[in-house]
C-alpha positions in Angstrom: 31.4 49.8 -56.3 28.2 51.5 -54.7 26.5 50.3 -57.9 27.2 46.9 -57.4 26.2 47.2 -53.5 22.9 49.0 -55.1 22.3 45.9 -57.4 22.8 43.1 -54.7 20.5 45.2 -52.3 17.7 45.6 -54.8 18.2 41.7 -55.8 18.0 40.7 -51.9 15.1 42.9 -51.5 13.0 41.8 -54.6 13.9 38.0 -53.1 12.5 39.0 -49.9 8.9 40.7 -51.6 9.2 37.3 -53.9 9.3 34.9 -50.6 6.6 37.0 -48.4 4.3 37.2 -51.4 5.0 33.4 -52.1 4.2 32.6 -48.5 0.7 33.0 -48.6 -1.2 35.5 -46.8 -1.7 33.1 -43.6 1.5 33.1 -42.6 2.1 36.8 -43.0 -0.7 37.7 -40.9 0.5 34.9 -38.5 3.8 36.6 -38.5 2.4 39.7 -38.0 0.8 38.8 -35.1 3.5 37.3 -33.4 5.5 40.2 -33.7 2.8 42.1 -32.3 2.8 39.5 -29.2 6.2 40.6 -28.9 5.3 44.5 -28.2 4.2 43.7 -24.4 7.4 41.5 -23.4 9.5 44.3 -24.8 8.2 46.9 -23.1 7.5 44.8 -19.8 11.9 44.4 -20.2 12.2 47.5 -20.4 10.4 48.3 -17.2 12.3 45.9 -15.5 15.4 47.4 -16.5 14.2 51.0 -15.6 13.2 49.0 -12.2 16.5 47.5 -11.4 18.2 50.7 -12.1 18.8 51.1 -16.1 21.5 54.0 -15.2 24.0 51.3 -13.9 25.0 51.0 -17.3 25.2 54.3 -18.6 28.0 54.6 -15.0 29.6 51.4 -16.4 29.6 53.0 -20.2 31.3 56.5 -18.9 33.8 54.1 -16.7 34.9 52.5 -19.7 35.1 55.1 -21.6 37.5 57.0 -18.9 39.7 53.7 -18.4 40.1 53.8 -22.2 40.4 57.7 -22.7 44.3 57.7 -24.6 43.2 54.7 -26.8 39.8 56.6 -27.9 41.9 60.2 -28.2 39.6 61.8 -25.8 40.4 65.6 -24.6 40.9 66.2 -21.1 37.8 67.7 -20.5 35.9 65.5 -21.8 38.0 62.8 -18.9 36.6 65.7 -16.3 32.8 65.2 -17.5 32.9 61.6 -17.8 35.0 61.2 -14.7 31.6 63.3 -12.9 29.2 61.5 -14.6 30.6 58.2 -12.8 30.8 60.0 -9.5 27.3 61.4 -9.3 25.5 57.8 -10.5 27.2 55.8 -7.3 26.0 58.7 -5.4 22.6 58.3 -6.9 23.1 54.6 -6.4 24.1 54.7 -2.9 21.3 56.5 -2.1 19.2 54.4 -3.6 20.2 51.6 -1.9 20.1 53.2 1.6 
């Protein structure tokens, strides 16, 4: 099985050298630059994440995770830790928000 896997993987990737290389240089270094444009919009999302409070989500994560504790087969404790982790961000986030 994982040498079949290994055969379609090396086929798909040959393929893929086969269509860059047929593609011409001009369109690879195009390519390449776009994905270089692409560098500043990702990082400018990322600071307007961090801006509007990226740790909303990591309270929203540890709620879910808590709501779903017996379905995931979670030990208590780690209910206790996850439980806190929800508690201090709204604290944090009331704070922040005056």
């Amino acid at each position: 099985r994982l040498a079949g896997h290994a055969t379609v993987a090396g086929l798909a990737l040959a393929y893929a050298i086969w269509t860059v290389a047929g593609s011409g240089y001009e369109v690879v270094y195009k390519g390449f630059l776009l994905i270089l444009l692409g560098i500043p919009v990702f990082l400018w999302m990322r600071y307007a994440t961090a801006r509007r409070g990226g740790h909303v989500v990591a309270a929203g994560v540890a709620e879910s995770v808590t709501a779903h504790s017996e379905e995931l087969r979670l030990p208590a404790d780690l209910d206790a830790a996850l439980a806190e982790v929800v508690k201090v961000e709204r604290e944090r986030l009331r704070q922040e928000r005056g």
